[in-house]
DSSP file (Angstrom, degrees, kcal/mol; ACC not computed):
  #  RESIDUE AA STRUCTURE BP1 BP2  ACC     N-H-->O    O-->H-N    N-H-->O    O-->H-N    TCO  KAPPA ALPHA  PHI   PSI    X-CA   Y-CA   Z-CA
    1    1 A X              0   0    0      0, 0.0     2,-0.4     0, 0.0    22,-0.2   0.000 360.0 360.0 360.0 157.3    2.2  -59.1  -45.1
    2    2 A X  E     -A   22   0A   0     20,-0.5    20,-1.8    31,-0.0     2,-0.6  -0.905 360.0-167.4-132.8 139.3   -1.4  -58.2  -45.3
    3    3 A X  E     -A   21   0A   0     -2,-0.4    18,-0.2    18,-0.2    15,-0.0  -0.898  23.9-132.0-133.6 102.1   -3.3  -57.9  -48.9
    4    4 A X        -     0   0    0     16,-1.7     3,-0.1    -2,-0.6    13,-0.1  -0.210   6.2-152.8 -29.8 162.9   -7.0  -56.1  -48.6
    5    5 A X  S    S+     0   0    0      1,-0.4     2,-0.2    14,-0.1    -1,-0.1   0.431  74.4  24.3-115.5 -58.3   -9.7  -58.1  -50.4
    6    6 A X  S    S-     0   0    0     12,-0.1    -1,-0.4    11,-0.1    13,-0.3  -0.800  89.4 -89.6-142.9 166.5  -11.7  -55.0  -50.9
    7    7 A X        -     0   0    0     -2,-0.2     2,-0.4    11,-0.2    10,-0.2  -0.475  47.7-148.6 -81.7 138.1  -11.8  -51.1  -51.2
    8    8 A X        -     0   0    0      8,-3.0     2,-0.5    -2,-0.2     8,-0.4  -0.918  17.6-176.8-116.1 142.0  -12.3  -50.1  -47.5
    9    9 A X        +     0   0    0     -2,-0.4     2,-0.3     5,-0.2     5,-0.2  -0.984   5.9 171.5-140.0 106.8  -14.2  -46.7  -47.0
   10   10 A X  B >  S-B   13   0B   0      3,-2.8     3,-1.1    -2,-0.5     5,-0.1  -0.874  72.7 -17.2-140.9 119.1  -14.8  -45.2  -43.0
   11   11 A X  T 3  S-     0   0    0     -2,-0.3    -1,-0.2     1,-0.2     3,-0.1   0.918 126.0 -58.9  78.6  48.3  -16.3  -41.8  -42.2
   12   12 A X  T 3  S+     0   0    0      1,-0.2     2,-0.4    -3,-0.1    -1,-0.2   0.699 111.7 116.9  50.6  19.8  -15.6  -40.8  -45.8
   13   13 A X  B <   -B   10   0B   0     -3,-1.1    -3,-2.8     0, 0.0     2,-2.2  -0.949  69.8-120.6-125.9 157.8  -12.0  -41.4  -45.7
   14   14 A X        +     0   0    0     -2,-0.4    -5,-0.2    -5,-0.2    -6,-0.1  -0.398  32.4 173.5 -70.0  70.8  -10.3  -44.1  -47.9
   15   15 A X        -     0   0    0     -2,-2.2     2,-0.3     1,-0.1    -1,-0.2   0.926  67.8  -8.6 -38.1 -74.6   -8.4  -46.8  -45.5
   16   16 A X        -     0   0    0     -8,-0.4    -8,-3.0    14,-0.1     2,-0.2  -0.891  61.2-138.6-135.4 154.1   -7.4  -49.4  -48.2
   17   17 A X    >   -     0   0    0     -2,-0.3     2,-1.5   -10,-0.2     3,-1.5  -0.719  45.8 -71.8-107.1-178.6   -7.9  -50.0  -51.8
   18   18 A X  T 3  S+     0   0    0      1,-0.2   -11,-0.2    -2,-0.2   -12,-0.1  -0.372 116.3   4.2 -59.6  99.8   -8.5  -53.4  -53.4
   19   19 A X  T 3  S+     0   0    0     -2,-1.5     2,-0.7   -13,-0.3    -1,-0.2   0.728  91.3 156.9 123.4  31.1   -5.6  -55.8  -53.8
   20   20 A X    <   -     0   0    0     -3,-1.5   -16,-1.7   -14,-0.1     2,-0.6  -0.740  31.5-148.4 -93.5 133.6   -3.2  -53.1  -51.6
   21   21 A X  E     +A    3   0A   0     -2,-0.7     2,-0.3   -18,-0.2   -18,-0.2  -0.842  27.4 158.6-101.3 126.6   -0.4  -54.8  -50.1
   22   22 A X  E     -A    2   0A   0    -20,-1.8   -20,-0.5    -2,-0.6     5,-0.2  -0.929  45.2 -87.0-153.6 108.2    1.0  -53.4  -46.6
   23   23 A X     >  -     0   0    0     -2,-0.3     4,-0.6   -22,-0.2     3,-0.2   0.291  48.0-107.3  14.1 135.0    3.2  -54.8  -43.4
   24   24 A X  H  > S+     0   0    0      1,-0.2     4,-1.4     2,-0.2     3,-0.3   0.848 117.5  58.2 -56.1 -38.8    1.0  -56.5  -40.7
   25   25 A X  H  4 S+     0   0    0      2,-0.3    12,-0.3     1,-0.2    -1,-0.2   0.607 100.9  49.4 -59.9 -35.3    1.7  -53.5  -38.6
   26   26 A X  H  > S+     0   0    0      2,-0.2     4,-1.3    -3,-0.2    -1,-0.2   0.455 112.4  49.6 -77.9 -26.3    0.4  -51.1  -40.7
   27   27 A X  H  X>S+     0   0    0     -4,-0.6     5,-0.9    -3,-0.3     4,-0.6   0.923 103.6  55.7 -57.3 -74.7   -2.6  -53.1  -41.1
   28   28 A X  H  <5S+     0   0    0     -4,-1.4    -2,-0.2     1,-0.3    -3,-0.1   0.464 111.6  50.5 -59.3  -0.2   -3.0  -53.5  -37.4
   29   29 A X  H  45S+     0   0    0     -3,-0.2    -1,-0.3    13,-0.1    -3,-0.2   0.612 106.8  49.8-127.8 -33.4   -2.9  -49.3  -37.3
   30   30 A X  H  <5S-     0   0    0     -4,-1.3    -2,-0.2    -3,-0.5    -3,-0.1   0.414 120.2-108.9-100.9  30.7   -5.5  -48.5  -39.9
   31   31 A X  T  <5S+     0   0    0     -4,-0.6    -3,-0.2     2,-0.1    -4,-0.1   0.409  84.2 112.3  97.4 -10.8   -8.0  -51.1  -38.2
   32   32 A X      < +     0   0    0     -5,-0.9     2,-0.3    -6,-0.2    -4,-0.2   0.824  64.1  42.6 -70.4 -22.9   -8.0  -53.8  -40.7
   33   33 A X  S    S-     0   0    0     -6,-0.6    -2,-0.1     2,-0.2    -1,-0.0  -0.895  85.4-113.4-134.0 163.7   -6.4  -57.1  -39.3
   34   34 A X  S    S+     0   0    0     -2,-0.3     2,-0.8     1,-0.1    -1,-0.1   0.908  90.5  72.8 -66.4 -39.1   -7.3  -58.4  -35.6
   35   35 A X        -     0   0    0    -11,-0.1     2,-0.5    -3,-0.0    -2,-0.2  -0.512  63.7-158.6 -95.8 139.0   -4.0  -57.9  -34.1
   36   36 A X        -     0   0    0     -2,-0.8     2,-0.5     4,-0.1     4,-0.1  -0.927  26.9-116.0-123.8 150.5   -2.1  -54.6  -33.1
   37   37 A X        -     0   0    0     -2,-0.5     3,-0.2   -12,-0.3     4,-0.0  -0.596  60.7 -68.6 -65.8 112.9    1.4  -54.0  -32.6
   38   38 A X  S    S-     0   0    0     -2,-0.5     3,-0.1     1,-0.2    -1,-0.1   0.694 116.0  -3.0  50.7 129.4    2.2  -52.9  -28.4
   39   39 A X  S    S+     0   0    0      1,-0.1    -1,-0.2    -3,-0.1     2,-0.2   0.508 100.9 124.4  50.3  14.8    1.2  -50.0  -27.1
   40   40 A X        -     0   0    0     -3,-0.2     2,-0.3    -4,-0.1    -1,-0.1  -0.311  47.6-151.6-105.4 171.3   -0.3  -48.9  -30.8
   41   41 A X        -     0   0    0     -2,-0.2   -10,-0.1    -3,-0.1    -4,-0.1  -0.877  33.4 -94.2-142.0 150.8   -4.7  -47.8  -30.6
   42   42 A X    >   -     0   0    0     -2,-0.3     3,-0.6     1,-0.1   -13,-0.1  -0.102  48.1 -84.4 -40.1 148.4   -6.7  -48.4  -33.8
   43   43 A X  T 3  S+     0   0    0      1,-0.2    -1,-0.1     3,-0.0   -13,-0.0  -0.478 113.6  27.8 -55.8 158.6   -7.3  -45.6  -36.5
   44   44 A X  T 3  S+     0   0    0      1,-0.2     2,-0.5    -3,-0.1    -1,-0.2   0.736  95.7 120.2  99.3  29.1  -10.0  -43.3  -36.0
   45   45 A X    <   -     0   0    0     -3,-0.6    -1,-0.2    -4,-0.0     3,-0.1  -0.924  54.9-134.6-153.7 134.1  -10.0  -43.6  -31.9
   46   46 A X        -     0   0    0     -2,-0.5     2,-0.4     1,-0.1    -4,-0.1   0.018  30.7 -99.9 -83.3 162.8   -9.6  -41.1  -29.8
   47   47 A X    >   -     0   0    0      1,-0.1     3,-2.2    -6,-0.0    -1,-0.1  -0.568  32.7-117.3 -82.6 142.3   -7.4  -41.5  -26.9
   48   48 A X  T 3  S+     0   0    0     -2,-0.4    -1,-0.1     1,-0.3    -2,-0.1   0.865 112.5  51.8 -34.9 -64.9   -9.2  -42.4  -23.1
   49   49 A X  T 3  S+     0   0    0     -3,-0.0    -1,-0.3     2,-0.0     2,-0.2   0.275  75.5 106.2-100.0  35.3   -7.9  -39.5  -22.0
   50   50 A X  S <  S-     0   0    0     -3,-2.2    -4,-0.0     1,-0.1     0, 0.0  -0.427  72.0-114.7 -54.4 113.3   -8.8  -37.1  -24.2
   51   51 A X        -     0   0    0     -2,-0.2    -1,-0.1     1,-0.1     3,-0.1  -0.293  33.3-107.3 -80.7 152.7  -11.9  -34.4  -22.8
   52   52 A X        -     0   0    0      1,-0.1     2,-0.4     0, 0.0    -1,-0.1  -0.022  43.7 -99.5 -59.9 172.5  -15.3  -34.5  -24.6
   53   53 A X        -     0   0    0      0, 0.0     2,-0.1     0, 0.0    -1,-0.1  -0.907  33.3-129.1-100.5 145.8  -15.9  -31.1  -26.9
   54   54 A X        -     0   0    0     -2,-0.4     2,-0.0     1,-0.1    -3,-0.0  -0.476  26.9 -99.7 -93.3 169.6  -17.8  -28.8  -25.5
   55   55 A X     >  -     0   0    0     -2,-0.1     4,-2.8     1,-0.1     5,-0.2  -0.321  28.3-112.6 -86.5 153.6  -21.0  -27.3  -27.5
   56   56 A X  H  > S+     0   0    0      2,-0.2     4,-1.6     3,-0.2    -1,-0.1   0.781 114.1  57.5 -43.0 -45.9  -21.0  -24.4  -29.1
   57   57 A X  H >> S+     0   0    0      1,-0.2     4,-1.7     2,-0.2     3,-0.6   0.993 111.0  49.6 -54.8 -58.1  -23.4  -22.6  -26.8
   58   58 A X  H 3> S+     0   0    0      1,-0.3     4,-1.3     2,-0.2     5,-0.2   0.886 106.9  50.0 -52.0 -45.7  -21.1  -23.4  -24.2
   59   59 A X  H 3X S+     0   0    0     -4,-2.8     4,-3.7     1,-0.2    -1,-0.3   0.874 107.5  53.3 -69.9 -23.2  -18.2  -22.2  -25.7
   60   60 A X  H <X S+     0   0    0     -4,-1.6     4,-1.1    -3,-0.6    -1,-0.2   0.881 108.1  52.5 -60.6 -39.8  -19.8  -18.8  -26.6
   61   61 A X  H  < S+     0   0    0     -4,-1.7     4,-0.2     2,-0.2    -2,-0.2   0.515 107.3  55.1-102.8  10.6  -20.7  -18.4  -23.0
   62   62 A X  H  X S+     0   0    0     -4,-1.3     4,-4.3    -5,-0.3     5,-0.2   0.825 108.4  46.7 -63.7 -63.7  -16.9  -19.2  -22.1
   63   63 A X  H  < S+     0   0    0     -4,-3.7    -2,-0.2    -5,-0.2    -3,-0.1   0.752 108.0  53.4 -70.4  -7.8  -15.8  -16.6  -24.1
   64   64 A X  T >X S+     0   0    0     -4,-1.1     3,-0.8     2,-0.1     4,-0.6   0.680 113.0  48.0 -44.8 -43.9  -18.5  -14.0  -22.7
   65   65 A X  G >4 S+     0   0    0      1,-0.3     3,-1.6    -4,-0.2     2,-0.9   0.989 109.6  49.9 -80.1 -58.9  -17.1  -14.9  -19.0
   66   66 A X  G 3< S+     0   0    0     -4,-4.3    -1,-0.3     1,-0.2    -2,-0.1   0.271 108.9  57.0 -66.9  21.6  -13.3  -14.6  -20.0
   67   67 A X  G <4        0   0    0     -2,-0.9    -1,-0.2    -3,-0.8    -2,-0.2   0.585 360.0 360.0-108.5 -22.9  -14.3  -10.9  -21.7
   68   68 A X    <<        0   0    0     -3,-1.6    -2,-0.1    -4,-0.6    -3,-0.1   0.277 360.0 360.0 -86.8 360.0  -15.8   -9.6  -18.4
């Protein structure tokens, strides 16, 4: 079992508050304790192979080509 210390706060969303008590695994999934369970990624990280987002401009001049 895993007990936070402190309130944890990332990208403006609330991960843990103080003195919350949680399974190591569930720890290990919102980024807080060193180990994660097999095959599991951290919170908040995108998967490798996952494509960049394309800019607005660019996507405006997508849809412009797929009207034509």
């Amino acid at each position: 079992m895993y007990t936070s210390n402190e309130r944890v706060i990332r990208n403006g969303h609330l991960i843990a508050f103080e003195g919350e008590v949680m399974p190591d695994e569930e720890a290990a999934r919102r980024g807080l304790s060193s180990e994660l369970p097999a095959g599991e990624e951290p919170a908040g990280e995108k998967p490798a192979a996952e494509k960049p987002k394309r800019s607005r401009r660019r996507r405006a001049q997508d849809a412009v080509e797929e009207e034509e």
